[in-house]
Structures are given as structure tokens and as C-alpha cells.
N, CA, C and O atoms as a GROMACS GRO file, in nm:
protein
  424
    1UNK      N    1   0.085  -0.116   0.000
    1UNK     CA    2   0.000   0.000   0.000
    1UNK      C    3   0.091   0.125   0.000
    1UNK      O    4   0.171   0.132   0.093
    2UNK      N    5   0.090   0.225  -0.094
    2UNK     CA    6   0.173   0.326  -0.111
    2UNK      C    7   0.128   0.428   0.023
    2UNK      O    8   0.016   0.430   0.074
    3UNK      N    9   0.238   0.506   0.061
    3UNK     CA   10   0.191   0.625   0.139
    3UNK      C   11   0.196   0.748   0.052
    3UNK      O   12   0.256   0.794  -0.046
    4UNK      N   13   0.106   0.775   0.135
    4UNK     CA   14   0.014   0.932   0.072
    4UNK      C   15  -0.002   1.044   0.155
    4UNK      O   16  -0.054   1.045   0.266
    5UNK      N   17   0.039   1.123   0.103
    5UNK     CA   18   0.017   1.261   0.155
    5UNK      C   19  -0.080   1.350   0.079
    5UNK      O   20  -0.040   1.356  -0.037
    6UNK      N   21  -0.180   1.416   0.093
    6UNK     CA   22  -0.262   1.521   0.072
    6UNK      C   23  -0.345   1.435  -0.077
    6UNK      O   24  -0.407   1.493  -0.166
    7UNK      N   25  -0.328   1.321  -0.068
    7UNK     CA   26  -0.430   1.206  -0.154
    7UNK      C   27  -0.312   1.228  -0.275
    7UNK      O   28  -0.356   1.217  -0.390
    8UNK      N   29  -0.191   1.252  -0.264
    8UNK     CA   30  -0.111   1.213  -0.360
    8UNK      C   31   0.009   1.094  -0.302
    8UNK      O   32   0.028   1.080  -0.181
    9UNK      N   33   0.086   1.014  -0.406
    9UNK     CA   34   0.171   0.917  -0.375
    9UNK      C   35   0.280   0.982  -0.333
    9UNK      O   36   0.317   1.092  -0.376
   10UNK      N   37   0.342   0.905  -0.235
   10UNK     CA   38   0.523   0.978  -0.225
   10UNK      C   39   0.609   0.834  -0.239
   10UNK      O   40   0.596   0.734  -0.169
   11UNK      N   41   0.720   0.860  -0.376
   11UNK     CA   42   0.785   0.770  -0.413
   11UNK      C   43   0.891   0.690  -0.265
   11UNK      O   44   0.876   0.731  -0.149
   12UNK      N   45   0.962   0.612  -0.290
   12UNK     CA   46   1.074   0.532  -0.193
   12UNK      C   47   1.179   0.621  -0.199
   12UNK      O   48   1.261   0.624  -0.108
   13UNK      N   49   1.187   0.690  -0.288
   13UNK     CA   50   1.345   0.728  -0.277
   13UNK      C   51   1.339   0.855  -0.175
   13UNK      O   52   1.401   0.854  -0.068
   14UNK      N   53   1.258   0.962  -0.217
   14UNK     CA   54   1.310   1.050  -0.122
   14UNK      C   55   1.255   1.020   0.072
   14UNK      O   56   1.271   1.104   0.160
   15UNK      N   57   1.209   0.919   0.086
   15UNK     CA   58   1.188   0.841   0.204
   15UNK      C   59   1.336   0.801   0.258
   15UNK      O   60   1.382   0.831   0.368
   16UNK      N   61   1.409   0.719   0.143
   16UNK     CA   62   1.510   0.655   0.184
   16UNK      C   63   1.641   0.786   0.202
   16UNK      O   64   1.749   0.762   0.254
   17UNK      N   65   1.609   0.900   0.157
   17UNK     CA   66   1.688   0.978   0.214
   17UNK      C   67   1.677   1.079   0.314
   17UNK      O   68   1.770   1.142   0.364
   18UNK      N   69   1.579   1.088   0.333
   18UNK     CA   70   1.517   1.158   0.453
   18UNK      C   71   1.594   1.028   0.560
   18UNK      O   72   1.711   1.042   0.597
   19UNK      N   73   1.528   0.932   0.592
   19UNK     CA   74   1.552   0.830   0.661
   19UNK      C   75   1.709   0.813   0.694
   19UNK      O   76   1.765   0.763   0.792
   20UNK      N   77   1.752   0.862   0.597
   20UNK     CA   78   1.910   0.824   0.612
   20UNK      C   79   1.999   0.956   0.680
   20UNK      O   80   2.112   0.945   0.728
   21UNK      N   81   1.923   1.074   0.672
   21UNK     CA   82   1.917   1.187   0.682
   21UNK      C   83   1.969   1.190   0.853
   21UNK      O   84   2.074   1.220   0.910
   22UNK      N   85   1.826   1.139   0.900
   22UNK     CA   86   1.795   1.074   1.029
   22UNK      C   87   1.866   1.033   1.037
   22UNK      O   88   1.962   1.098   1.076
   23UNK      N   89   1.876   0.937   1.017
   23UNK     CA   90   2.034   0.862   1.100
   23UNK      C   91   2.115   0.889   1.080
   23UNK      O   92   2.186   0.800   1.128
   24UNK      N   93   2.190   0.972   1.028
   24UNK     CA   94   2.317   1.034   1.062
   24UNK      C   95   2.336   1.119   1.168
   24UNK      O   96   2.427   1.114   1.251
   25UNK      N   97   2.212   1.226   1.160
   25UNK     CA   98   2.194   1.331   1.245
   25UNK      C   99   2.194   1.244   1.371
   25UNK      O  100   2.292   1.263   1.443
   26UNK      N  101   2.096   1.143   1.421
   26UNK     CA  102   2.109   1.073   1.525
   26UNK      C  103   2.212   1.030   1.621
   26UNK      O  104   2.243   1.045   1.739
   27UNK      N  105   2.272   0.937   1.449
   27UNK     CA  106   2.411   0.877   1.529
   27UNK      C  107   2.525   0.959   1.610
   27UNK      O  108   2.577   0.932   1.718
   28UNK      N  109   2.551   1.090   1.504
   28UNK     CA  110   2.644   1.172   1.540
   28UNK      C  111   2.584   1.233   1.673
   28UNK      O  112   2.657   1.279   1.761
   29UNK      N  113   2.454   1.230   1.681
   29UNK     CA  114   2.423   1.315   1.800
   29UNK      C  115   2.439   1.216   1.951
   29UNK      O  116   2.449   1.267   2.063
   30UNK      N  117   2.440   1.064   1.925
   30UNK     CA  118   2.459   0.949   2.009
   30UNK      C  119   2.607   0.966   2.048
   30UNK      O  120   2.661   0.968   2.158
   31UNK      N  121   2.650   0.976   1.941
   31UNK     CA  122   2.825   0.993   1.982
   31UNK      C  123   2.857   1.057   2.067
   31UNK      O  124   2.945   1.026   2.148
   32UNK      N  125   2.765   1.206   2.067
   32UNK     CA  126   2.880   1.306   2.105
   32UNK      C  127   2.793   1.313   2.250
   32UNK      O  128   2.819   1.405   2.327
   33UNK      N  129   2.682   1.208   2.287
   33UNK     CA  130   2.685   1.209   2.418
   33UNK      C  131   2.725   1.123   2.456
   33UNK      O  132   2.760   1.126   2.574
   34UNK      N  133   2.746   0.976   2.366
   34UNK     CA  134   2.833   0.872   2.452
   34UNK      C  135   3.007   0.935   2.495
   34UNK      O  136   3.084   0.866   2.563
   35UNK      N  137   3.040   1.055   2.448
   35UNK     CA  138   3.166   1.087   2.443
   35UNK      C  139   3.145   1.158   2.566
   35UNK      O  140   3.232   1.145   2.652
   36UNK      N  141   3.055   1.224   2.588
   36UNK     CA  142   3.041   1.340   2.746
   36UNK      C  143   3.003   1.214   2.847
   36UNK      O  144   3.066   1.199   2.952
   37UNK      N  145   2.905   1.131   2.811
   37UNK     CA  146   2.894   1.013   2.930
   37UNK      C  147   3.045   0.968   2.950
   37UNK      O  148   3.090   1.005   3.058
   38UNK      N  149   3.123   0.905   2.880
   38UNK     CA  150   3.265   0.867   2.918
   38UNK      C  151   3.357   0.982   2.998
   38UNK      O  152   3.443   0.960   3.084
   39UNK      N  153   3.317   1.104   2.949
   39UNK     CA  154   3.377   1.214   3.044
   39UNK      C  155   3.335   1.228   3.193
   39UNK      O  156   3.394   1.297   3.276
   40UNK      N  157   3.183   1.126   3.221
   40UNK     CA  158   3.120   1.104   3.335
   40UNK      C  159   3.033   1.211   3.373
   40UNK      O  160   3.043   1.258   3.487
   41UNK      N  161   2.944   1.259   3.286
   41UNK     CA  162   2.848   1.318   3.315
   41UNK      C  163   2.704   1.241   3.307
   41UNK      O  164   2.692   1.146   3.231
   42UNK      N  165   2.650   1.264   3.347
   42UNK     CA  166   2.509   1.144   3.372
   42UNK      C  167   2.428   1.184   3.210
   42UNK      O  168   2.415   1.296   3.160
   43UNK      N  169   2.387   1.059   3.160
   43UNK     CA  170   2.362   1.054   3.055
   43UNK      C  171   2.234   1.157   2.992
   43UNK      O  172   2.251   1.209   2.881
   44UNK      N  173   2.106   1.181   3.068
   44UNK     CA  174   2.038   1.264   3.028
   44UNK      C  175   2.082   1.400   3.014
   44UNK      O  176   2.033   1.473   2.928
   45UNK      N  177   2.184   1.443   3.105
   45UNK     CA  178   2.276   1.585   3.074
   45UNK      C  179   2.346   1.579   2.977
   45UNK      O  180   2.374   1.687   2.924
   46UNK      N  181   2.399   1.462   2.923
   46UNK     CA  182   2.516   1.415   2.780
   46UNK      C  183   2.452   1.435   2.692
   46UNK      O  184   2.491   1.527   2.620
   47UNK      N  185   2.325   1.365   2.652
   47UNK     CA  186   2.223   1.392   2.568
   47UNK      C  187   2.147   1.499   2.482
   47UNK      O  188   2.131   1.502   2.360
   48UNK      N  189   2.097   1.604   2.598
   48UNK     CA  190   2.066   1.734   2.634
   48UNK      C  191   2.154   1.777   2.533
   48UNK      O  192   2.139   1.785   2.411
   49UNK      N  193   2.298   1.816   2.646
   49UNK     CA  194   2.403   1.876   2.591
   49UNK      C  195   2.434   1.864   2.391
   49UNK      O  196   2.447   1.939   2.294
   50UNK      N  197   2.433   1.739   2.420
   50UNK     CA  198   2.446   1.707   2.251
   50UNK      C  199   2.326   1.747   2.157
   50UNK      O  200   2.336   1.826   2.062
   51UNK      N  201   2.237   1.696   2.188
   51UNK     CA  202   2.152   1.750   2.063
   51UNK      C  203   2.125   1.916   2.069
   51UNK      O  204   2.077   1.977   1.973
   52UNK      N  205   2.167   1.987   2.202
   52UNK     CA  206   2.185   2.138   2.172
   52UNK      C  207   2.286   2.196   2.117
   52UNK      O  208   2.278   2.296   2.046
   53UNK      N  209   2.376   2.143   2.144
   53UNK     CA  210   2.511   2.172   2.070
   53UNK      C  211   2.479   2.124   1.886
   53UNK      O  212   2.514   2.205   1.800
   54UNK      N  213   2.425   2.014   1.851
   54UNK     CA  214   2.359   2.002   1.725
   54UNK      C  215   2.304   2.082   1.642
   54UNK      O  216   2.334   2.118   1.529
   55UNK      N  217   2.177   2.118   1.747
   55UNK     CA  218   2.053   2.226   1.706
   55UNK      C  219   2.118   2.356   1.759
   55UNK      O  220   2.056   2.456   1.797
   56UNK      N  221   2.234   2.342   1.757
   56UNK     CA  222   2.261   2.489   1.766
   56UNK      C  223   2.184   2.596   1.838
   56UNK      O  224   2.171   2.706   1.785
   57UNK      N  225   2.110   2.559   2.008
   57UNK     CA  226   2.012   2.607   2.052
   57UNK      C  227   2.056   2.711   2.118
   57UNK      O  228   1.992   2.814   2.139
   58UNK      N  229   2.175   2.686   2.157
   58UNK     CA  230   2.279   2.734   2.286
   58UNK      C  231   2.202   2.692   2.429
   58UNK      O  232   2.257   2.743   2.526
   59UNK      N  233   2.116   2.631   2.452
   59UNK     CA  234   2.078   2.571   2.644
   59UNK      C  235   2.172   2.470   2.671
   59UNK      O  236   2.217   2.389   2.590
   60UNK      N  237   2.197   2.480   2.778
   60UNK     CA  238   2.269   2.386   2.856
   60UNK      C  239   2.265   2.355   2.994
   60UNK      O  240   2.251   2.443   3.078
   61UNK      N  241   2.277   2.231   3.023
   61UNK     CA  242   2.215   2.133   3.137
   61UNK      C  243   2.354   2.169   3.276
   61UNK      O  244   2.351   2.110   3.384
   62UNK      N  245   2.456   2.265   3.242
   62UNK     CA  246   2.538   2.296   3.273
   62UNK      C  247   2.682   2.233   3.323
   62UNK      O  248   2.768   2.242   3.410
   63UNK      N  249   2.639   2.155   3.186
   63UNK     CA  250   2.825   2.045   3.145
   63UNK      C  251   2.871   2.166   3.070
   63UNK      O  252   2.992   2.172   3.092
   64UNK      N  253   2.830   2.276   2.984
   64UNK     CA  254   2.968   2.351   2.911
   64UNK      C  255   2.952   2.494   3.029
   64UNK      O  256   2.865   2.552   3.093
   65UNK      N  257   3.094   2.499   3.006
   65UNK     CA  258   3.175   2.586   3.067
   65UNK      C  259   3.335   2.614   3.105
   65UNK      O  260   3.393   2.512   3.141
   66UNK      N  261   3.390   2.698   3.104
   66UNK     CA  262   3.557   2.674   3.037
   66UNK      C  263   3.634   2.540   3.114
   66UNK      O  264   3.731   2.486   3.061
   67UNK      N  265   3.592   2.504   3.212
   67UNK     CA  266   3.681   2.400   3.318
   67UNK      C  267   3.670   2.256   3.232
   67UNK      O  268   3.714   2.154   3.286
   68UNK      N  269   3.609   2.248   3.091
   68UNK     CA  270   3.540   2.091   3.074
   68UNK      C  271   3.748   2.094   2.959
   68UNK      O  272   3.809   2.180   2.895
   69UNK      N  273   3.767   1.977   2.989
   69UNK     CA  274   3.839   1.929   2.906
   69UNK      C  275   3.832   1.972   2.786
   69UNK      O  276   3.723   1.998   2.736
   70UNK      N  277   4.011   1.994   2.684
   70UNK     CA  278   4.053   2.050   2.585
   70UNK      C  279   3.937   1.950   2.467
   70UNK      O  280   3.863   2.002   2.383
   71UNK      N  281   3.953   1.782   2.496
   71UNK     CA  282   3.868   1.785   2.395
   71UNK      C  283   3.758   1.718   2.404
   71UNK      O  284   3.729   1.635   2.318
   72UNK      N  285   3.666   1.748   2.526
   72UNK     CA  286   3.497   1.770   2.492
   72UNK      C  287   3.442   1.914   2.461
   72UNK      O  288   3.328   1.948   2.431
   73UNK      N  289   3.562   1.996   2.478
   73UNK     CA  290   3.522   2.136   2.384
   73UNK      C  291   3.511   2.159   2.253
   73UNK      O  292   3.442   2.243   2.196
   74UNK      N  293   3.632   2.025   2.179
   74UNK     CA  294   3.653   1.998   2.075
   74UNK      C  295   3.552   1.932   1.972
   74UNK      O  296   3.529   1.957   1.854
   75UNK      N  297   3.484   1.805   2.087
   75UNK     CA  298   3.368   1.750   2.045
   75UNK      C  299   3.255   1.849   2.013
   75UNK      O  300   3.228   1.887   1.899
   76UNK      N  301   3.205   1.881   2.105
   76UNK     CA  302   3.156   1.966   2.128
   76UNK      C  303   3.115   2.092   2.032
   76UNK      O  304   3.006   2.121   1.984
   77UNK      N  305   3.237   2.155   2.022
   77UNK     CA  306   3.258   2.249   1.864
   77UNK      C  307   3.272   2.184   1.746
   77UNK      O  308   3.264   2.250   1.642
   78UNK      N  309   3.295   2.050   1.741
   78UNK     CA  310   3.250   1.986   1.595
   78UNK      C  311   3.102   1.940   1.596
   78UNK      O  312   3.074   1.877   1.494
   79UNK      N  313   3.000   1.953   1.684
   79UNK     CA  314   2.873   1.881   1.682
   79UNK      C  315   2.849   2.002   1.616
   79UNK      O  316   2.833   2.006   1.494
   80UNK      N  317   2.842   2.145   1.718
   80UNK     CA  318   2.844   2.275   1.657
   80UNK      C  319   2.824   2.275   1.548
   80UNK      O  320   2.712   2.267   1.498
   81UNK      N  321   2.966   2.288   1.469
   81UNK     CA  322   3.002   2.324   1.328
   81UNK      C  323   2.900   2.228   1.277
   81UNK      O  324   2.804   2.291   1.231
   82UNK      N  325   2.886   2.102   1.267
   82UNK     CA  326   2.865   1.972   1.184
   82UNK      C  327   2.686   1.994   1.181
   82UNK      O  328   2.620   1.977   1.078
   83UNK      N  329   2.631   2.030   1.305
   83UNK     CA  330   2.482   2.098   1.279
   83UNK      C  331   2.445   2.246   1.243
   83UNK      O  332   2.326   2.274   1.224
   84UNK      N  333   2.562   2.361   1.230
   84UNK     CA  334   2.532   2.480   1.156
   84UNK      C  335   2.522   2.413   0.993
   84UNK      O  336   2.420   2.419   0.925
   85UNK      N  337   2.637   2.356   0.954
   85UNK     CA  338   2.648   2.325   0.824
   85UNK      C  339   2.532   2.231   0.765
   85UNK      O  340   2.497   2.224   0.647
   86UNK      N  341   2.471   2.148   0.895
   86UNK     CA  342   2.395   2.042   0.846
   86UNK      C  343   2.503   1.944   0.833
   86UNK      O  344   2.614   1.982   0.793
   87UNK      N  345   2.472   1.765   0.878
   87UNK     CA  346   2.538   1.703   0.862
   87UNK      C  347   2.546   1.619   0.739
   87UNK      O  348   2.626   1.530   0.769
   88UNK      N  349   2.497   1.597   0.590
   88UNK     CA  350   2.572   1.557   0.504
   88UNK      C  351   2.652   1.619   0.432
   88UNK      O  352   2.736   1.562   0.362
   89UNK      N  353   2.637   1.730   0.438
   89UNK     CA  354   2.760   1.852   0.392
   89UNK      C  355   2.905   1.792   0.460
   89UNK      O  356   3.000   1.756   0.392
   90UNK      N  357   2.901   1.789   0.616
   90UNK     CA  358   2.961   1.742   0.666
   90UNK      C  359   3.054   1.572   0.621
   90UNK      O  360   3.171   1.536   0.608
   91UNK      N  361   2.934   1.516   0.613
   91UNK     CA  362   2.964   1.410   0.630
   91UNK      C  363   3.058   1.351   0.476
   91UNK      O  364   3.154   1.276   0.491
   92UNK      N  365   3.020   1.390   0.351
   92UNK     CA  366   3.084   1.432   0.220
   92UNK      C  367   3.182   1.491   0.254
   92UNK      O  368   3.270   1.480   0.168
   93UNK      N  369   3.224   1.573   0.372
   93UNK     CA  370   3.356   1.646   0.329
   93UNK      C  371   3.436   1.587   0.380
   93UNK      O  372   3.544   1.611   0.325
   94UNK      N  373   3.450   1.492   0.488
   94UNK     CA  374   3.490   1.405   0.544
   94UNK      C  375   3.525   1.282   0.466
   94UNK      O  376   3.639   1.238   0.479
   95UNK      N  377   3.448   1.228   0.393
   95UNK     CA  378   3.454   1.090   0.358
   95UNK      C  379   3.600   1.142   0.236
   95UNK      O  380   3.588   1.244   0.167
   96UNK      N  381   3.705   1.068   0.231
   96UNK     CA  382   3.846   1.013   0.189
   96UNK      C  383   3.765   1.041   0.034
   96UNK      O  384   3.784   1.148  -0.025
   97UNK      N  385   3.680   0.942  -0.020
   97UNK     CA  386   3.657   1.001  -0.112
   97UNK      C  387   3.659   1.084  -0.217
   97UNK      O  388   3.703   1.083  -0.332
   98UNK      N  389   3.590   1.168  -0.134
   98UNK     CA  390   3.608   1.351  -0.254
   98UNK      C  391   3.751   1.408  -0.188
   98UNK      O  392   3.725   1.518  -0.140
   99UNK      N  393   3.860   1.383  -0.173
   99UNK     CA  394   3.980   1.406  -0.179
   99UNK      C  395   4.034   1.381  -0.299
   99UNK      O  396   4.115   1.455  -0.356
  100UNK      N  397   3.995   1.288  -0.336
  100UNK     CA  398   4.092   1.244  -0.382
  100UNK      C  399   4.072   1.340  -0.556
  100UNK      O  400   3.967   1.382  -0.604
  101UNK      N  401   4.202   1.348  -0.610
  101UNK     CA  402   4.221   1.384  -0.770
  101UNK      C  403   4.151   1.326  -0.881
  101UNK      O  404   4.211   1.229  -0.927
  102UNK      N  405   4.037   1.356  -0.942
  102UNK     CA  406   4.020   1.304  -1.080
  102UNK      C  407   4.070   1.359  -1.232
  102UNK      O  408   4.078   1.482  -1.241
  103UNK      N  409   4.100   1.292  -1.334
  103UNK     CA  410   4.162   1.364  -1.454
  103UNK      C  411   4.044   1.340  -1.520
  103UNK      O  412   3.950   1.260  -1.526
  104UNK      N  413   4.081   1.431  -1.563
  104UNK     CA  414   3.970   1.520  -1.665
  104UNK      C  415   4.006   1.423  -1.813
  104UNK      O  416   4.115   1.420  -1.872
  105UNK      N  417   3.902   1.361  -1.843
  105UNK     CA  418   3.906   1.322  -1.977
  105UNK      C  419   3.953   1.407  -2.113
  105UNK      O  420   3.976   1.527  -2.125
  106UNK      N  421   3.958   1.314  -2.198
  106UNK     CA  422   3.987   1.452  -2.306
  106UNK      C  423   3.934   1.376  -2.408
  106UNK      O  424   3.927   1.422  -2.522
   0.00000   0.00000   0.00000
């Protein structure tokens, strides 16, 4: 049975990228509180912290502040950056991939 919006069809594909969309945004946002939980902050404050630092909200559960380690500031300012930019921008600029040199046919 197809899904429908406003009594029209919506194809698989742009599902499967939305969806994928999601999970990146997710994962990276899982990370960067499993990275503040290992720093030993209790996990619903790790959490918090991360998906605001994501959403670029600026609230905080009051884990940031200058005393936190050189690099959960680091984390931290890459969740930042990685949710101003949006993360497949991100995630493309990263991947080894598009580094690399192609020659131009002739």
C-alpha cells in the first residue's frame, strides 16, 4: 500500500533519504553524548548537551563551561560546526573520497 500525503503518492526514494538523513543526524548526536557520558556526566545531561550543541540552541544542562576538558570542547565544537552546516555537507567532506584527484578526460 503506497503512502500518501494530501491524496497524492510519495515515491521510496526521497523516504530513503530523509531516513538516512535521520540517522546520521542521530548517530552523530549518540556519539557526542556517549563521548560526554565517558567524560562522566550522567547521561540525560550528555544527551541534552548534545543534541543542543547540534541544534545549535545554545541551552545547557550545565556540562559547558571553560573548566570541561581541551577535547569535549573539541567534540563539542564539531557537533556545533557539523549541525550549523547540516550534517551531510559534513559528512561528504569528510569521507576520503572527494579528496581524492580526478583527470579530466579529453
Amino acid at each position: 500500500m503506497p503512502l500518501k500525503c494530501a491524496g497524492t503518492a510519495i515515491e521510496t526514494e526521497p523516504l530513503r533519504h530523509l531516513l538516512g538523513f535521520m540517522v546520521a543526524y542521530l548517530l552523530l548526536m549518540l556519539a557526542g553524548g556517549s563521548a560526554l557520558v565517558l567524560a562522566g556526566f550522567a547521561p540525560e545531561d550528555a544527551l541534552f548537551e548534545s543534541a543542543s550543541a547540534m541544534g545549535t540552541v545554545g541551552l545547557s544542562s550545565g556540562i559547558t563551561n571553560a573548566d570541561l576538558p581541551t577535547w569535549v570542547k573539541l567534540m563539542l565544537s564539531l557537533e556545533m560546526w557539523a549541525g550549523r552546516l547540516e550534517v551531510l555537507p559534513v559528512l561528504v567532506l569528510l569521507y576520503p573520497g572527494t579528496w581524492k584527484l580526478r583527470r579530466r578526460s579529453r
